[in-house]
VEXGUNU-94517 format. One line per field, with one value per atom (N, C-alpha, C, CB): residue in three letters; atom name; x, y, z. Coordinates in Angstrom, 3 decimals, always signed. Atoms other than C-alpha are relative to their C-alpha. Glycine has a CB too. Layout:
<nodes>
residu <- (ALA	...)
atome <- (CA	...)
x <- (X	...)
y <- (Y	...)
z <- (Z	...)
</nodes>
This chain:
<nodes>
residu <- (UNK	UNK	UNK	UNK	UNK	UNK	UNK	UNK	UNK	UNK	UNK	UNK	UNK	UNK	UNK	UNK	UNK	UNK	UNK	UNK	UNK	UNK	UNK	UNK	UNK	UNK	UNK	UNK	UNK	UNK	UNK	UNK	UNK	UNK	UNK	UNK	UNK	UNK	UNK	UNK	UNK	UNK	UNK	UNK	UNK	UNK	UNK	UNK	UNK	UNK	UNK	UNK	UNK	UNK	UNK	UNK	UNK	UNK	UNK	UNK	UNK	UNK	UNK	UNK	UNK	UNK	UNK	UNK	UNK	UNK	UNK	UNK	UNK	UNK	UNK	UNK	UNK	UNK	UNK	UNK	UNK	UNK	UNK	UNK	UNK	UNK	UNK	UNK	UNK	UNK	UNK	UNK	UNK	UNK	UNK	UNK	UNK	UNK	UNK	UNK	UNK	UNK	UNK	UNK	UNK	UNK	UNK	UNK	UNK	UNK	UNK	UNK	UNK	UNK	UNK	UNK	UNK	UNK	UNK	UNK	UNK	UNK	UNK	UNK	UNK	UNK	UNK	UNK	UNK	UNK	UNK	UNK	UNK	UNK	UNK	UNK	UNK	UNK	UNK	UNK	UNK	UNK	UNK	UNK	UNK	UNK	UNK	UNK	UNK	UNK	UNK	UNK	UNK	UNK	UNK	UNK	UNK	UNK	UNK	UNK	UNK	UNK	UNK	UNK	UNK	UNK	UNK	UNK	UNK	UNK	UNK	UNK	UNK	UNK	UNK	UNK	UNK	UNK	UNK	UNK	UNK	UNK	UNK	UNK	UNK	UNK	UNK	UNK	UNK	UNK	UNK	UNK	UNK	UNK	UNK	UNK	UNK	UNK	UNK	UNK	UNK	UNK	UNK	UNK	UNK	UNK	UNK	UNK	UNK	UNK	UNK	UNK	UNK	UNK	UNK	UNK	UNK	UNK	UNK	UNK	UNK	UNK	UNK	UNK	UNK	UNK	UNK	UNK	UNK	UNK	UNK	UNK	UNK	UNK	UNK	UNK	UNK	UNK	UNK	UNK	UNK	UNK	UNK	UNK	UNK	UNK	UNK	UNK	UNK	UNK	UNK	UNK	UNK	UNK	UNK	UNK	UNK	UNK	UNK	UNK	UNK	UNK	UNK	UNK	UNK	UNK	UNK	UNK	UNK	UNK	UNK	UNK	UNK	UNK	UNK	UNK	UNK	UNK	UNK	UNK	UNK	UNK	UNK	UNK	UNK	UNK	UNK	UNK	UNK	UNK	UNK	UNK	UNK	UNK	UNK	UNK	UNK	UNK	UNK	UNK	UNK	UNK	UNK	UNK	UNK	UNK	UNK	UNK	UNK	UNK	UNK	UNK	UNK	UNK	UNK	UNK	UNK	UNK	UNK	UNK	UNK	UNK	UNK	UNK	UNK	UNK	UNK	UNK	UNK	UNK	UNK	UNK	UNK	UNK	UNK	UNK	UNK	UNK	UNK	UNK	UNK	UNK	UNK	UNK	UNK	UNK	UNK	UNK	UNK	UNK	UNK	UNK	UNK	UNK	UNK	UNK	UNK	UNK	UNK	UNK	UNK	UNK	UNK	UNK	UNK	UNK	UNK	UNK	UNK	UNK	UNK	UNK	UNK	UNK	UNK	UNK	UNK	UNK	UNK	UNK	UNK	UNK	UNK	UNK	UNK	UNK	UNK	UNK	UNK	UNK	UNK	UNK	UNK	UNK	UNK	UNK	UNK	UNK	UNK	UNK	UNK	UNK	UNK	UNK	UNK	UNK	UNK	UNK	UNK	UNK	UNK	UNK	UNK	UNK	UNK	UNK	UNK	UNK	UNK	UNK	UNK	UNK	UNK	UNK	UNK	UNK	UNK	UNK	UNK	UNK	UNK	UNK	UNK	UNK	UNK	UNK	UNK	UNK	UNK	UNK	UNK	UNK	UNK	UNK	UNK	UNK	UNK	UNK	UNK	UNK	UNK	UNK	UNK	UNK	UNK	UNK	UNK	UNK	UNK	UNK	UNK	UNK	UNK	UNK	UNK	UNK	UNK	UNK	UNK	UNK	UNK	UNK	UNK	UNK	UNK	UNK	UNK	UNK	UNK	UNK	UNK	UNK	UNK	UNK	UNK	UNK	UNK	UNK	UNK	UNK	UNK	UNK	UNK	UNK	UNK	UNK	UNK	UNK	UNK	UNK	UNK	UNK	UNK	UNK	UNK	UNK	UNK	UNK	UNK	UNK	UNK	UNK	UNK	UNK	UNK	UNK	UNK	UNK	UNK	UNK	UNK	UNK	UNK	UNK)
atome <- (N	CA	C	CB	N	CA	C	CB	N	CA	C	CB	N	CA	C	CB	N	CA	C	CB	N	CA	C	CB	N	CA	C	CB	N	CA	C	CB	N	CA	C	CB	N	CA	C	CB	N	CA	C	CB	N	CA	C	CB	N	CA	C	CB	N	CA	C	CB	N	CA	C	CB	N	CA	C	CB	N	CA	C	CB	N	CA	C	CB	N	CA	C	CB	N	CA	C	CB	N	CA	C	CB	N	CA	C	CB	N	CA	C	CB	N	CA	C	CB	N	CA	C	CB	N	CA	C	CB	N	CA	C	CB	N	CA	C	CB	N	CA	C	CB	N	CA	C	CB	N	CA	C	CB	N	CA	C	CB	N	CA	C	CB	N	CA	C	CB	N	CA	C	CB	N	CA	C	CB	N	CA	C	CB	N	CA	C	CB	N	CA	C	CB	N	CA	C	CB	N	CA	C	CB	N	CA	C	CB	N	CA	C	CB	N	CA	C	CB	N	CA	C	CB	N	CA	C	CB	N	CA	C	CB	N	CA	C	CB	N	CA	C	CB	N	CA	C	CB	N	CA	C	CB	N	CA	C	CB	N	CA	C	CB	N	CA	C	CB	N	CA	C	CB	N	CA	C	CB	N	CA	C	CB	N	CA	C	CB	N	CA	C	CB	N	CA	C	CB	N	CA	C	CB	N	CA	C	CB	N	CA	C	CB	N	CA	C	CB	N	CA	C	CB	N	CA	C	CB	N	CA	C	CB	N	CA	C	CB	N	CA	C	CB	N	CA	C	CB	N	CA	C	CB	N	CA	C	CB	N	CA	C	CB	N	CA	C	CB	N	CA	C	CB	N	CA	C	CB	N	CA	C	CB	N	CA	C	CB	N	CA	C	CB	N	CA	C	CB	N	CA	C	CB	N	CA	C	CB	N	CA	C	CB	N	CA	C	CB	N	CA	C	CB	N	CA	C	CB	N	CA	C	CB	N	CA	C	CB	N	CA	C	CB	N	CA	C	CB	N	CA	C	CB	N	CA	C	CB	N	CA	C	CB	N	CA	C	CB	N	CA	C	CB	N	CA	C	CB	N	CA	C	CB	N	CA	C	CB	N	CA	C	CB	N	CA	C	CB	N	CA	C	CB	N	CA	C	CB	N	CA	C	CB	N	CA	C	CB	N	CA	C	CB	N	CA	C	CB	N	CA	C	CB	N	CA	C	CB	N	CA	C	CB	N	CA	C	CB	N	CA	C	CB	N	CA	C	CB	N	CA	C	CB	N	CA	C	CB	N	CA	C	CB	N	CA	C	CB	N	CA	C	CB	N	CA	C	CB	N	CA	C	CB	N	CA	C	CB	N	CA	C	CB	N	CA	C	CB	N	CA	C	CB	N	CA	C	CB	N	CA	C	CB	N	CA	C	CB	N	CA	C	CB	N	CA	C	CB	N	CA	C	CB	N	CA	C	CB	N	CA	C	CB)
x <- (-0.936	+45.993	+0.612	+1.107	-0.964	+47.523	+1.513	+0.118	-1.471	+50.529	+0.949	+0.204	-0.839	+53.533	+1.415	+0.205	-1.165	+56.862	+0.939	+0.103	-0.964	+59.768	+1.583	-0.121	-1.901	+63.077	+0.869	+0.265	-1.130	+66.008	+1.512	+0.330	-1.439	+69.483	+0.867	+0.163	-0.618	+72.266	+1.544	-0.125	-1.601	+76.255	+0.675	+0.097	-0.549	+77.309	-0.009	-0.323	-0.298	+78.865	-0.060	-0.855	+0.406	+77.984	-1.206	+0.342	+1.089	+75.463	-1.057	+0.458	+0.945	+74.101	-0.604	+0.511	+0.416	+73.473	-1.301	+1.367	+0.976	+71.686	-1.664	+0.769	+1.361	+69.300	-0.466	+0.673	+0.553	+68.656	-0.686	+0.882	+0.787	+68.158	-1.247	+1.032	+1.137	+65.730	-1.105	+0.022	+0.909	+63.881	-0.985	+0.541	-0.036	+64.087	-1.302	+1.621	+0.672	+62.519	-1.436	+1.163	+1.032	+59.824	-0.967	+0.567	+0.683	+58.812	-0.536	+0.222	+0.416	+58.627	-0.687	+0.281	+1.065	+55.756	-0.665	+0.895	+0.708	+53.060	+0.532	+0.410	-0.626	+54.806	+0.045	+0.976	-0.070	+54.911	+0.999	-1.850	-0.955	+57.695	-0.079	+1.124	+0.384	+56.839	+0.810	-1.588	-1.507	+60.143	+0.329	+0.461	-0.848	+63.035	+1.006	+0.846	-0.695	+64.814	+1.883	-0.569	-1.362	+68.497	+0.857	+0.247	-0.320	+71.017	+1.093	+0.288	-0.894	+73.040	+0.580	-0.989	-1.319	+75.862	-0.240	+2.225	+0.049	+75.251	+0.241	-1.047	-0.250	+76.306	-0.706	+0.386	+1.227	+74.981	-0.733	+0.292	+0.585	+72.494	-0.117	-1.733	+0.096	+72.595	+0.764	-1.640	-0.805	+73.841	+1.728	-0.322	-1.140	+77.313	+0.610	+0.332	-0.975	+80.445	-0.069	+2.178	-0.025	+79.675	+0.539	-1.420	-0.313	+80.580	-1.001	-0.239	+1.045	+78.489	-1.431	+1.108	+1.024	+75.205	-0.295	-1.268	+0.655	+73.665	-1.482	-0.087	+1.759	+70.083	-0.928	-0.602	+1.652	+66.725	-0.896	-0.665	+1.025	+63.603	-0.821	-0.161	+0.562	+61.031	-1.695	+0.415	+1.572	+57.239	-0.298	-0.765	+0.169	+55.749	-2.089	+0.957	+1.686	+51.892	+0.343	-1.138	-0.177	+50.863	-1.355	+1.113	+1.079	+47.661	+0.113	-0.414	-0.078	+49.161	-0.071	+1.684	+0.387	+48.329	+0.847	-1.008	-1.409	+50.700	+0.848	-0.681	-0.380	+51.249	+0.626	-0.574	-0.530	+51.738	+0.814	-0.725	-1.293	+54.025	+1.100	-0.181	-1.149	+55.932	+0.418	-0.411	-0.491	+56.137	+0.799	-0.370	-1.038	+57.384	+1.562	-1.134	-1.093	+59.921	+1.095	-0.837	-0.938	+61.375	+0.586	-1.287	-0.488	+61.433	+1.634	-1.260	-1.159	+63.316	+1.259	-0.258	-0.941	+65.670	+1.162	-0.870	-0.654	+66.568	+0.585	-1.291	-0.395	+67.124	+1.269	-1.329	-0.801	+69.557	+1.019	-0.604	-0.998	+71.509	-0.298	+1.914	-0.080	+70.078	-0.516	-1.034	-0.075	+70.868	-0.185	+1.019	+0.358	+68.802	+0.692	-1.713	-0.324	+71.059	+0.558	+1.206	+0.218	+71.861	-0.399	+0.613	+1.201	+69.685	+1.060	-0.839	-0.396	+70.644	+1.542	-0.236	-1.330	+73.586	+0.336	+0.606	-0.414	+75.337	-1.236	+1.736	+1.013	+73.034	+0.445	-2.456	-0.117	+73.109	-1.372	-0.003	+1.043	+69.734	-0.993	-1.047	+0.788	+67.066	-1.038	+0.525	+1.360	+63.446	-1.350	-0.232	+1.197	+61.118	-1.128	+0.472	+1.602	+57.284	+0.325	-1.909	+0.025	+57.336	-1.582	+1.541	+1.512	+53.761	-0.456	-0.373	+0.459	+51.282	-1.427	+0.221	+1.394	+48.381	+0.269	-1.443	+0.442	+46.938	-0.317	-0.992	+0.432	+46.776	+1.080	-0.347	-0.656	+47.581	+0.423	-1.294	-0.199	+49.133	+0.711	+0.375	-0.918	+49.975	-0.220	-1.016	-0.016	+50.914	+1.025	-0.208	-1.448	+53.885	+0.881	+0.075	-1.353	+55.799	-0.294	+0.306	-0.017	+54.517	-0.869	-0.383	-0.317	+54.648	-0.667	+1.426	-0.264	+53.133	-1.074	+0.242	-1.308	+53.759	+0.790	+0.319	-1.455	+57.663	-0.300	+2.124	-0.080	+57.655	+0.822	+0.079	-1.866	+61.504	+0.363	+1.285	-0.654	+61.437	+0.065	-0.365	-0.125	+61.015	+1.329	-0.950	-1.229	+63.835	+1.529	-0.037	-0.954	+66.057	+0.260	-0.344	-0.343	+67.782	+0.311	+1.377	-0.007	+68.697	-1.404	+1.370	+1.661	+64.963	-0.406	-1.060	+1.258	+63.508	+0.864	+0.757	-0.341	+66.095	-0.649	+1.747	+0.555	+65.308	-1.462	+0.249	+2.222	+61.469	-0.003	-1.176	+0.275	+61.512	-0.026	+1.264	+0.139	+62.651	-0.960	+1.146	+0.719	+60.026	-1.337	+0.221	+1.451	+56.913	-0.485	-0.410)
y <- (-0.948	-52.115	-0.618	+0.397	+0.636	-52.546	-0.292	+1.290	+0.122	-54.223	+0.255	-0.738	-0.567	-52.872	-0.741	+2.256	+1.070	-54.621	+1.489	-1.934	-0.681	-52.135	-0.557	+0.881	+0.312	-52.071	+1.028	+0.214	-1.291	-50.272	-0.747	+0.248	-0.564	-49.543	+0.683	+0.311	-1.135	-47.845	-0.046	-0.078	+0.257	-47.645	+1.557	-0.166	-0.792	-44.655	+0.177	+0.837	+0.428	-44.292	-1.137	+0.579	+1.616	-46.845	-0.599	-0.384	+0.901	-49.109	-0.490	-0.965	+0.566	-51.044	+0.718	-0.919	-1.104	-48.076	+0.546	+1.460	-0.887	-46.129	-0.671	+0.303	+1.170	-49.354	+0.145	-2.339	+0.029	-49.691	+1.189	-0.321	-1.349	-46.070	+0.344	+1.241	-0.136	-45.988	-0.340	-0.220	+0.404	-48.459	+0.916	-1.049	-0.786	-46.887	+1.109	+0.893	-1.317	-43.524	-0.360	+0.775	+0.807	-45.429	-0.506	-0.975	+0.074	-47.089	+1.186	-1.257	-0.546	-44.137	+0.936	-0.090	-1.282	-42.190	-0.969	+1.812	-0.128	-44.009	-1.913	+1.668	+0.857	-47.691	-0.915	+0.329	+1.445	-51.367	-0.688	-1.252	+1.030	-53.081	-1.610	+0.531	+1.039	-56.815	-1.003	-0.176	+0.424	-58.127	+0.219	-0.814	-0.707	-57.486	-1.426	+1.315	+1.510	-59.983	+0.405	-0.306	-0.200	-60.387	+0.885	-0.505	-1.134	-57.434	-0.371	+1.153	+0.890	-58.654	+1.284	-1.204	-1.312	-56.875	-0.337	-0.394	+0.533	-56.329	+1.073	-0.731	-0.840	-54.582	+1.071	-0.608	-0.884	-51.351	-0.258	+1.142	+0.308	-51.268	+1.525	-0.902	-1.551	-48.096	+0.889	+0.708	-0.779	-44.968	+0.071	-0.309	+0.047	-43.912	-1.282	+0.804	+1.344	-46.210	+0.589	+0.001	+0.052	-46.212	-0.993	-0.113	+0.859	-48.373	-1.293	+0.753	+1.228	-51.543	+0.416	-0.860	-0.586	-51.291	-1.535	+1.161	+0.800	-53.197	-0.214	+0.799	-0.522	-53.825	-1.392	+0.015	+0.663	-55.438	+0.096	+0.822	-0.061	-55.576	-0.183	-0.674	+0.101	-55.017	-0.477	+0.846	+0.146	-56.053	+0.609	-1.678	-0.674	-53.459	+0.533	+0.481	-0.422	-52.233	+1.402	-0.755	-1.254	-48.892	+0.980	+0.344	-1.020	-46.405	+0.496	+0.772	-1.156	-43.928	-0.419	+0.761	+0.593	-44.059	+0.129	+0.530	+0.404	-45.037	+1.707	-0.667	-1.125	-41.153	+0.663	+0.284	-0.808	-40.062	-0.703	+0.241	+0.792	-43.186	+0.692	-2.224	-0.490	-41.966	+1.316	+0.331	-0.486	-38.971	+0.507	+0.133	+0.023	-39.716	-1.298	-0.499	+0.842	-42.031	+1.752	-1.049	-1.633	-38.633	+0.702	+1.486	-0.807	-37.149	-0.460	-0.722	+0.648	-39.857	-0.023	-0.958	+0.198	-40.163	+1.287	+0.090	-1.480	-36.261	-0.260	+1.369	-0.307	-36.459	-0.859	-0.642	+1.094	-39.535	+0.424	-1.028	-0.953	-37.161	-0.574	-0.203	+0.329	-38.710	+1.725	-1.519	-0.759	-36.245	-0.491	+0.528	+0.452	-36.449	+1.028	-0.009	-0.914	-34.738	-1.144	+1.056	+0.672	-37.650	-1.091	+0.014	+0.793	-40.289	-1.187	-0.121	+0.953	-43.410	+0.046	-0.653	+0.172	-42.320	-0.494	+1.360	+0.478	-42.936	+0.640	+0.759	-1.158	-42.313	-1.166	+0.118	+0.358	-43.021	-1.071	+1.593	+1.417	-44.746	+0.623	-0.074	+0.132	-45.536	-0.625	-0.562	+0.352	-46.539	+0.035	+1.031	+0.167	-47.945	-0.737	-0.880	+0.711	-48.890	-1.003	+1.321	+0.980	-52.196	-0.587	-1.760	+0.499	-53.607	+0.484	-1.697	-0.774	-51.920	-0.575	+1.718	+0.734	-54.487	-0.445	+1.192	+0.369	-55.510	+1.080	-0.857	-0.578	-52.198	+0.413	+0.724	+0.215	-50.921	+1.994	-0.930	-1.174	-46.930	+0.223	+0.542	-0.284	-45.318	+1.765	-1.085	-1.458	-41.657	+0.725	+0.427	-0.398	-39.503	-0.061	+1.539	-0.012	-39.881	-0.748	+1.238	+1.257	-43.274	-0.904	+0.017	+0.662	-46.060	-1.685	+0.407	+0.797	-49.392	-0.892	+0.273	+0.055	-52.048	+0.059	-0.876	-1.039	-50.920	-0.880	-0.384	+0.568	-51.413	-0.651	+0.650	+0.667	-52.522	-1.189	+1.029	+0.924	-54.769	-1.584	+0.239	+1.521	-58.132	-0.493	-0.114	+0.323	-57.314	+0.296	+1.164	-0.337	-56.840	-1.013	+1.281	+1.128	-59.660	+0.704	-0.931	-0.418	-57.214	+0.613	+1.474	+0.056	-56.392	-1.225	+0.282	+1.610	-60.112	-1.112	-1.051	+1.153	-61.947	+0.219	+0.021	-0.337	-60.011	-0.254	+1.407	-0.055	-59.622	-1.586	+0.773	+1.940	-63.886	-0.028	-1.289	+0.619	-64.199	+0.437	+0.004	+0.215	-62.289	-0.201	+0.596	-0.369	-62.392	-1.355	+0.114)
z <- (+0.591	+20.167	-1.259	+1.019	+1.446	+16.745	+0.386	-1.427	+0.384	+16.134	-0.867	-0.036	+1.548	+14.123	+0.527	-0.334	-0.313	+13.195	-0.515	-1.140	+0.330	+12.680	-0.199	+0.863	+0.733	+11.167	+0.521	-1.995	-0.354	+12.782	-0.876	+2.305	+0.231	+12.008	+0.291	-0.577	-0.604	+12.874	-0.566	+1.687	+0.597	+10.791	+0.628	-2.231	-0.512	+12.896	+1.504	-0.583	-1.900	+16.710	+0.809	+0.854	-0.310	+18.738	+0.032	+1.153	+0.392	+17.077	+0.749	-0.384	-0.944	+19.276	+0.985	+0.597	-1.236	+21.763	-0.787	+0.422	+0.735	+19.195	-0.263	-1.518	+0.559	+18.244	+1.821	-0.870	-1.181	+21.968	+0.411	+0.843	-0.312	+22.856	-0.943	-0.136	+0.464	+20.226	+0.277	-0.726	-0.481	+21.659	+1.133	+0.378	-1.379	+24.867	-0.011	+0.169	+0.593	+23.719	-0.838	-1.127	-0.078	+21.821	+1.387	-0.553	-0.357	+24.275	+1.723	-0.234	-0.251	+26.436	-0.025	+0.165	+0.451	+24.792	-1.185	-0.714	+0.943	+23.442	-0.651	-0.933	+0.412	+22.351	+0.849	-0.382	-1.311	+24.033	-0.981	+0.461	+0.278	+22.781	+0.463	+0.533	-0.688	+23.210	-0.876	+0.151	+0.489	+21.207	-0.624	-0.215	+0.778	+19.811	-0.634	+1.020	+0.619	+17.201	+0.226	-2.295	+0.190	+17.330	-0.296	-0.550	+0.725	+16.524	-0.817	+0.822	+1.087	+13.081	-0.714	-1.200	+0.551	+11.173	-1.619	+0.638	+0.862	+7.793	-1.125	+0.074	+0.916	+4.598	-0.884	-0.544	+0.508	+3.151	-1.003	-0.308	+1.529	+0.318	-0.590	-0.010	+0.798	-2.155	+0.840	-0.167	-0.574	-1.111	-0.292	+1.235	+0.011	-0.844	+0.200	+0.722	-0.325	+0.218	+1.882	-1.115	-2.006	+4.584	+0.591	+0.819	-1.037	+7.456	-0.352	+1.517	-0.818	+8.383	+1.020	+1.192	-0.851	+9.896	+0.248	-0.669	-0.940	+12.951	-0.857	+1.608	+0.208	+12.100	+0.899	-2.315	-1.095	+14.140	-0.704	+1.440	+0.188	+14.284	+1.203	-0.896	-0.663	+16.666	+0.029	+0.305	+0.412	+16.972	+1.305	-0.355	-0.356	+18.398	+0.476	-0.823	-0.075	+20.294	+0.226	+1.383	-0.231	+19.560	-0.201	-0.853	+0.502	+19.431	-0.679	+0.461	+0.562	+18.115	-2.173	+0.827	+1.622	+13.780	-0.604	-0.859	+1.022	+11.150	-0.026	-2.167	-0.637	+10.941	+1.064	+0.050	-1.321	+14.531	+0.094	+1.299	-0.677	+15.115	-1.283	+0.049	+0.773	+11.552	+0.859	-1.667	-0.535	+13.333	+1.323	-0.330	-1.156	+16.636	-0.225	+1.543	+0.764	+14.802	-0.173	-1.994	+0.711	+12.843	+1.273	-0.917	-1.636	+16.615	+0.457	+1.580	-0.253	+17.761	-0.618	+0.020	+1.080	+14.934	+0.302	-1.616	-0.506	+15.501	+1.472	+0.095	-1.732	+19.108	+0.002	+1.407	+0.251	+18.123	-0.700	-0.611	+1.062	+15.530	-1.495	+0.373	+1.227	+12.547	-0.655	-0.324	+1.033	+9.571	-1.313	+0.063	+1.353	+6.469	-1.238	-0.068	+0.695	+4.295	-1.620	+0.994	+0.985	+1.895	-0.267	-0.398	+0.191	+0.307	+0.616	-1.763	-0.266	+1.907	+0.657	-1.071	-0.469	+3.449	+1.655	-0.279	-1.648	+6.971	+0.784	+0.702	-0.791	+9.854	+1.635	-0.823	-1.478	+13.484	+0.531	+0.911	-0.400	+13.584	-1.377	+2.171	+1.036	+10.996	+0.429	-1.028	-0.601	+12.112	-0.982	+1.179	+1.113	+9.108	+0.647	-1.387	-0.448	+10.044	-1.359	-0.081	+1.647	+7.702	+0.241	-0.172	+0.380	+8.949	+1.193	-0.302	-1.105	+10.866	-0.180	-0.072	+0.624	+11.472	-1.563	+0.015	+1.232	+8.145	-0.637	-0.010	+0.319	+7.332	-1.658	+1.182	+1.229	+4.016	-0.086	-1.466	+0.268	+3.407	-0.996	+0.848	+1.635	+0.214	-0.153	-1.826	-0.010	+0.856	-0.393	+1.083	+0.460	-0.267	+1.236	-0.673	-1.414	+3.408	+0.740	+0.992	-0.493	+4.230	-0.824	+1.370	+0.644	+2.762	+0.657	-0.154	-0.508	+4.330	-0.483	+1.185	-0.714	+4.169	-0.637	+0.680	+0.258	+3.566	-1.656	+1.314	+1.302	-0.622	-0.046	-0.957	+0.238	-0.103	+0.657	+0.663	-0.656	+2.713	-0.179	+1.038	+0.676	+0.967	-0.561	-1.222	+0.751	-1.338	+1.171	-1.559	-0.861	+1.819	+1.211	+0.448	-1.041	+3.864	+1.403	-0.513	-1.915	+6.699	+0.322	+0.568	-0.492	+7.140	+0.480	-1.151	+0.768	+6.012	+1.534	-2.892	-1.292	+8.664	+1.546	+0.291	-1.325	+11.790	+0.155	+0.300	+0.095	+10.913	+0.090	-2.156	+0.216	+10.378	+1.240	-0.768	-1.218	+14.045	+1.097	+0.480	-0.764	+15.335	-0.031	+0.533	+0.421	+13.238	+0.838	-1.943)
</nodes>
């Protein structure tokens, strides 16, 4: 099964619930969760002026293709109360595919691997502890 590393987040309700329940839901449909790095507090990037966000990282086994997992991500996200109503703004949870295998995607609604996550210490720390 391919492996994928993901990036969560979460600067709305309670944080750490939201990162967990995500998991949760993941890995019930389709997902093997086989670790999860540390959960660290860390300051927004872009976007409005928000709260603090938790953020992780998971390394992740999955069948399902960069696609179907983007779209049972979006599922999840909804069911969680994330509202995409502004770019980078507050959200309850956030769930980026950053590497999926060695594979490479360049589509208009995915992206991998993540163009951003190099230039991003709350990605780049979590991902270090579990790659």
């Amino acid at each position: 099964m391919p492996i994928v590393f993901l990036g969560l987040g979460s600067n709305l309700g309670d944080r750490e619930k939201n990162i967990r329940q995500a998991l949760e839901l993941l890995e019930a449909d389709a997902v093997i969760v086989q670790k999860i790095s540390s959960i660290i507090e860390t300051d927004p990037v872009g976007g409005p002026q928000q709260g603090l966000f938790l953020n992780a990282a998971a390394k992740v086994e999955t069948d399902l293709s960069p696609h179907d997992l983007l779209r049972k991500i979006h599922q999840i996200e909804a069911s969680l109360g994330r509202v995409r109503d502004v770019k980078n703004g507050p959200r309850t949870i956030d769930i980026d595919i950053l590497l999926y295998d060695d594979r490479k995607v360049n589509d208009l609604d995915l992206i991998i691997p993540h163009p951003r996550m190099r230039e991003r210490a709350f990605v780049m720390r979590p991902l270090g502890e579990i790659f």
